[in-house]
matplotlib code that plots the C-alpha trace (Angstrom):
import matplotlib.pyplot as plt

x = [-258.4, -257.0, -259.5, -259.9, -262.2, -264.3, -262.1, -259.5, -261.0, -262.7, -258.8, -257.4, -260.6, -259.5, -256.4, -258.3, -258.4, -261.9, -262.7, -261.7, -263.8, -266.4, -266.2, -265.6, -269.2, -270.9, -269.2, -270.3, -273.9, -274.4, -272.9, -275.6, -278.8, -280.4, -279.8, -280.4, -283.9, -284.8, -284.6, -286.1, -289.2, -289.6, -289.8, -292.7, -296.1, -298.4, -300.7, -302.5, -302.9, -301.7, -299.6, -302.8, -304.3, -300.9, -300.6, -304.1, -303.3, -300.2, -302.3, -305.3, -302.2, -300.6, -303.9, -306.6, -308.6, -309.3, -310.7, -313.7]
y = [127.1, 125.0, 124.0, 120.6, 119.3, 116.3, 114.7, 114.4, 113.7, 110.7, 109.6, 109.8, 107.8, 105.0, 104.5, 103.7, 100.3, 99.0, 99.1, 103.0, 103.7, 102.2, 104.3, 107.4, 106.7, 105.4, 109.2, 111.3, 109.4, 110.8, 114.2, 114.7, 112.9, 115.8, 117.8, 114.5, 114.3, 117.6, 117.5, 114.8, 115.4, 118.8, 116.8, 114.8, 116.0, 117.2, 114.3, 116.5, 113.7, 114.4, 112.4, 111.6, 110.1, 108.6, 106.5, 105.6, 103.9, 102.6, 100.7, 99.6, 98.0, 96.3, 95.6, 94.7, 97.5, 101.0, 102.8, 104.7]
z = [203.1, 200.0, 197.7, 196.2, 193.0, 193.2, 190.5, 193.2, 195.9, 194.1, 192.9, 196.5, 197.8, 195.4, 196.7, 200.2, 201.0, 200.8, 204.7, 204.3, 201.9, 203.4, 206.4, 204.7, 203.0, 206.2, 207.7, 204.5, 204.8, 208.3, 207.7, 204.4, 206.1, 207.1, 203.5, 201.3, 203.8, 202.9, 199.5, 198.7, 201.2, 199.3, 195.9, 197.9, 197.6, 200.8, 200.8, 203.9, 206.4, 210.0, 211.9, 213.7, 210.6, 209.2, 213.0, 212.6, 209.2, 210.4, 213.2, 210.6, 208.6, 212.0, 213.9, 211.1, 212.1, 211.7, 214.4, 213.6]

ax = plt.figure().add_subplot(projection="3d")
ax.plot(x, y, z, "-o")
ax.set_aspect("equal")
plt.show()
């Protein structure tokens, strides 16, 4: 398999029209959700709630409330 540097694929995606590059980010946004996701939920700290508690936050915010 060829090899190809950044440097050119960045001057072949300028010669897209706009539309094309626009899907080719929309594509390459999909393709590295999971990855970007990842890293920057590791960067994140563990603030040590449970989805439990972060739902029952969620419906204090929405509802007024906090159940107790």
């Amino acid at each position: 398999m060829e090899t190809v540097s950044v440097n050119r694929i960045l001057k072949l995606f300028n010669l897209l029209s706009k539309s094309e590059q626009l899907e080719i980010a929309d594509r390459i946004n999909r393709q590295t959700f999971a990855e970007r996701w990842q890293m920057t939920s590791n960067k994140m700290p563990d603030s040590g709630l449970s989805d439990d508690d972060i739902m029952e936050e969620v419906r204090a915010v929405r509802y007024g409330s906090k159940k107790n």
